[in-house]
C-alpha positions in Angstrom: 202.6 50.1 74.3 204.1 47.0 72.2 202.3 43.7 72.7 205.4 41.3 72.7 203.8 37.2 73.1 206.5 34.7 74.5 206.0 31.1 74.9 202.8 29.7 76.7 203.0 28.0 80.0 201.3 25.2 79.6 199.1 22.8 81.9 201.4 19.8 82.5 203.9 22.9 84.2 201.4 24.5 86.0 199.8 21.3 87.8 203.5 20.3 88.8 203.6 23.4 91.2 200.5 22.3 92.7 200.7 20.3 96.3 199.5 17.2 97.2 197.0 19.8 99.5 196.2 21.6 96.2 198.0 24.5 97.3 199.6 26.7 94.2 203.7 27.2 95.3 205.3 29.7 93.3 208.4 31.2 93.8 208.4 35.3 93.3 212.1 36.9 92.5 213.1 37.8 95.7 213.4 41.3 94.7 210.2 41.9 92.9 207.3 39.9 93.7 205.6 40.0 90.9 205.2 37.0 87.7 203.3 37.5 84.3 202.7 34.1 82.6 200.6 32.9 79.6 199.0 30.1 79.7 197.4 27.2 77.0 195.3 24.6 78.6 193.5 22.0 76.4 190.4 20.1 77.3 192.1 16.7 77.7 194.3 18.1 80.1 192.3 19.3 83.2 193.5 21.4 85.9 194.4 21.0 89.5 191.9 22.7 91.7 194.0 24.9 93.6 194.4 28.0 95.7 197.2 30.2 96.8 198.3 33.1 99.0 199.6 35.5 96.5 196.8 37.1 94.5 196.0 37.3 90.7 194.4 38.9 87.7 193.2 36.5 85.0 192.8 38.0 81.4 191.3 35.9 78.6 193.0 35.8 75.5 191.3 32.8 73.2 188.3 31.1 73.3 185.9 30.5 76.2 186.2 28.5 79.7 184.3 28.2 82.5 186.2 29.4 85.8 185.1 28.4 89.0 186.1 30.7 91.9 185.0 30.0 95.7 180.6 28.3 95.2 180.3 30.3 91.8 180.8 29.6 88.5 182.2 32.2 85.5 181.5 31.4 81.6 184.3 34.1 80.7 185.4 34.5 76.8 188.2 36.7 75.4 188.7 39.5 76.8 187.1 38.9 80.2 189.2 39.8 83.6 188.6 37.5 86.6 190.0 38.7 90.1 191.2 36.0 92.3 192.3 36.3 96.2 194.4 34.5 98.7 193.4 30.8 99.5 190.1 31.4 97.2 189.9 27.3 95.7 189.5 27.9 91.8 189.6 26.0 88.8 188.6 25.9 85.1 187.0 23.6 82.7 188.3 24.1 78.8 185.0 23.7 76.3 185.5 20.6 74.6 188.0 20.4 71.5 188.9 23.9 72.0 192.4 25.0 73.7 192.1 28.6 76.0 194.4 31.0 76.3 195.0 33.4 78.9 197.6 35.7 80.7 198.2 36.0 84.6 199.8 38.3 86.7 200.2 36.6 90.0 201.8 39.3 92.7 202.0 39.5 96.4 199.6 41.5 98.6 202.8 43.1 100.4 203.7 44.7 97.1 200.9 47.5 97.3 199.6 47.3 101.2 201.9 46.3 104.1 200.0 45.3 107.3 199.9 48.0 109.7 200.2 50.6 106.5 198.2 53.1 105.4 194.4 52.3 104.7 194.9 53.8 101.2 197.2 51.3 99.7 194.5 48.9 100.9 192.3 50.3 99.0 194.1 49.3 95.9 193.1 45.9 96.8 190.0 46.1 98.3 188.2 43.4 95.9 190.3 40.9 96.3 189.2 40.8 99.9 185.5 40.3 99.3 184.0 36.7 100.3 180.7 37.5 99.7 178.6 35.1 97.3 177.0 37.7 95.7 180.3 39.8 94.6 180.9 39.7 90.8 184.6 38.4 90.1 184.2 38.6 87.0 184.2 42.2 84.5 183.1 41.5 81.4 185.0 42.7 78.5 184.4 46.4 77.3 182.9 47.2 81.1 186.4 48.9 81.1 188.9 49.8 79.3 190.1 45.8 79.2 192.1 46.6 76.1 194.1 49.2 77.8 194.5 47.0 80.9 195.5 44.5 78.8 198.7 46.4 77.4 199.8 47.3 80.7 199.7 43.5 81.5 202.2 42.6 78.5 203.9 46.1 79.9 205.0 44.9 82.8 205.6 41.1 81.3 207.9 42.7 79.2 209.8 45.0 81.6 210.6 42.2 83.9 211.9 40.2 81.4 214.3 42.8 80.1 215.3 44.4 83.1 216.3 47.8 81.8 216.9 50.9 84.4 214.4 51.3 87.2 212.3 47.9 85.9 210.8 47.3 89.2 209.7 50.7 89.6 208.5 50.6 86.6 206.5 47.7 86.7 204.8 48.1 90.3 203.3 51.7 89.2 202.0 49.9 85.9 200.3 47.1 88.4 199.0 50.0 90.7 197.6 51.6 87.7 195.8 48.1 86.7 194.6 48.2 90.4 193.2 51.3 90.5 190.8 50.8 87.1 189.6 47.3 89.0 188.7 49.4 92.2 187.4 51.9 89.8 184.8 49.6 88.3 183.8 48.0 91.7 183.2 51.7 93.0 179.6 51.0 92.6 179.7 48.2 95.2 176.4 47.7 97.1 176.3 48.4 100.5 176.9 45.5 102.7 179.9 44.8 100.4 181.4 47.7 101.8 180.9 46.6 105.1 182.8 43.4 104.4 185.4 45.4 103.0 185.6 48.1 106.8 185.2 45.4 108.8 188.5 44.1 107.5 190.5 46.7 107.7 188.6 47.3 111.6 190.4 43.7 112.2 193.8 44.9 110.8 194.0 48.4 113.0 193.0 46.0 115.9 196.7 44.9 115.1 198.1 48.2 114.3 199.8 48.0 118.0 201.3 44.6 117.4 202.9 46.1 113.6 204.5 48.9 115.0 206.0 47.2 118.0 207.2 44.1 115.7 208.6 47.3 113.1 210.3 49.3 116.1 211.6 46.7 118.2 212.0 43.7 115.7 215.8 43.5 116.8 214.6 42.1 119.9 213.3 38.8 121.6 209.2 40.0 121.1 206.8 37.0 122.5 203.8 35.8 121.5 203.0 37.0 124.9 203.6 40.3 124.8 202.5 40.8 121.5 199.0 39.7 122.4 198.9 42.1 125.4 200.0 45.1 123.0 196.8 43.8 121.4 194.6 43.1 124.5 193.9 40.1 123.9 194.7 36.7 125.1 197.6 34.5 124.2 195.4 31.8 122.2 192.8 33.6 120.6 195.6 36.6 119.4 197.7 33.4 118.0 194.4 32.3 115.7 193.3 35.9 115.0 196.8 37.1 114.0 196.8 33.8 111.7 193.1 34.3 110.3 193.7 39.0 109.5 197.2 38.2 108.3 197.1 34.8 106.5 200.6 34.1 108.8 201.8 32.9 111.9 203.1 35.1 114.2 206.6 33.8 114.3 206.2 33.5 110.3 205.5 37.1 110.1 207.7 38.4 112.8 210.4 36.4 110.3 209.3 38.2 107.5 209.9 41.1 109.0 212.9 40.9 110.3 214.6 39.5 106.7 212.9 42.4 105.1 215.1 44.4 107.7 218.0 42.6 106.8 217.8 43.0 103.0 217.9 46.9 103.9 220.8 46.4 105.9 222.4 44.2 103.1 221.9 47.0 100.4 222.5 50.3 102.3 225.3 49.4 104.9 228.7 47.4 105.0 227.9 45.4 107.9 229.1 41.7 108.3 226.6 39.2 107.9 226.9 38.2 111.6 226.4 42.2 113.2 223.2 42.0 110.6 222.0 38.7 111.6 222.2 40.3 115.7 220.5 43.8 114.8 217.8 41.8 113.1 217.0 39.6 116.3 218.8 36.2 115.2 220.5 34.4 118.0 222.9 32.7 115.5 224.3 33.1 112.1 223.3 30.1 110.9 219.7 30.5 112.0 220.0 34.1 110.0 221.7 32.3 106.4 219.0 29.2 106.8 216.3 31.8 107.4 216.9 34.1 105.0 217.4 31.6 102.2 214.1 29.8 102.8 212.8 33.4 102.5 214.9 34.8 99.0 216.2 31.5 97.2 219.7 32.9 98.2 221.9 33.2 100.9 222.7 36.7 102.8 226.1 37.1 101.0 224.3 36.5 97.5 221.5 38.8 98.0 223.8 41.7 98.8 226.0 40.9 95.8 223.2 40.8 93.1 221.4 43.9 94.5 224.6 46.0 94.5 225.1 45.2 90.9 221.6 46.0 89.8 220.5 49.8 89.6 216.7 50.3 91.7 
């Protein structure tokens, strides 16, 4: 694979997209939520602590810096790989005099494992899930093939930013591939790690009732009621375990999935926008536009347009 560098994103940039609640906001392309970005941060410039719900793999490429990731601290140096998860408050601290350099793919859980899905496409992401103090973050460089890992990387920086035939394709296998040496190398986990890890996914198929009935019937009016007696449970405590298992609301998510609906609609049939925005359970077209903009960056009649020119 050719190693092609662009320009490096630097700190100033990055501590922009961080909110006044040190939350990291991002924008993904609406069509493939994945970003690759370099980065150059100097000492007299520190970082935001931050978190973030999308999750990401940090390679180093110069120098060393301390990373800080949940209580624990990392000394990493080139050629190190940290793991970071959703809302998991990090930050790093540059040596002194010395600029790093390092390369990120941020990406969206939903890419690889869809709630309700199958458990193996979890297991593609299994330890990003970990909260434990004692898990490792951190794989030191030559634990794996880092070098390797570190092609693909550039790999899929590359193919997004050309955008040749079947790019997205392209680059999500690449990203499962990446994902599938990291679970490789945590194979070894101990024991009550493990645990952690099943009693997750025990708390997602406790909602596997809830995902098929908001995937089956997602063109209707579905409560918050009825969802939580699909689930047995009651109205409140459903409402805060839905939020806690799946990181969203339940009106967020039942949102999601109905514009994810609508995007298929939008690519495979030549509905209007207003029989679209009825079969995916909006009472009014201008609820659907608003919605679906503050979802994709672009309205309903946009999306359609720049998917139908692109080939998958």
């Amino acid at each position: 694979m050719v190693v092609k560098k662009n320009s490096l994103f630097n700190i100033l940039l990055l501590n922009k997209e961080i909110d006044e609640k040190g939350k990291h906001i991002i924008i993904f392309p609406p069509d493939l939520p994945i970003i690759v970005r370099e980065y150059n941060f100097r000492f007299e410039f520190p970082v935001k602590p931050n978190f973030h719900d999308y999750l990401e793999i940090i390679y180093i490429l110069k120098n060393e810096v301390t990373l800080k990731c949940g209580k624990k601290d990392y000394d990493v140096k080139k050629g190190d790989i940290l793991i970071v998860g959703k809302n998991e408050i990090h930050n790093c601290f540059q040596h002194e005099d010395e600029s790093v350099e390092f390369i990120s793919v941020k990406f969206l859980a939903e890419m690889i494992y869809s709630f309700g899905g199958y458990d193996m496409d979890f297991e593609y992401l299994r330890p990003f899930y970990s909260r434990s103090y004692n898990f490792n973050k951190l794989i030191s460089f030559n634990s794996i093939n880092n070098q390797n890992i570190l092609e693909k990387i550039y790999f899929i920086k590359n193919t997004i930013e050309e955008k040749k035939k079947h790019y997205r394709i392209k680059a999500k296998n690449v990203l499962a591939e990446i994902l599938l040496e990291i679970v490789e190398y945590y194979d070894e986990l101990p024991i009550e790690l493990l645990d952690e890890h099943s009693k997750y996914l025990k708390e997602l198929n406790r909602l596997k009732n809830v995902f098929e009935l908001l995937n089956n019937e997602y063109g209707q009016k579905i409560s918050l009621s009825r969802a939580a007696d699909v689930a047995f449970l009651n109205e409140c405590y459903f409402s805060k375990f839905f939020k806690r298992v799946t990181g969203f609301t339940y009106s967020n998510y039942l949102q999601r999935i109905r514009i994810e609906k609508a995007k298929e609609l939008l690519i495979n049939e030549d509905f209007s926008i207003a029989r679209i925005a009825f079969l995916t359970g909006f009472n009014t077209l201008n609820f659907f536009n608003k919605t679906f903009k503050k979802f994709t960056k672009l309205t309903p009649t946009e999306y359609r347009m720049k998917t139908r020119k692109k080939e998958i």
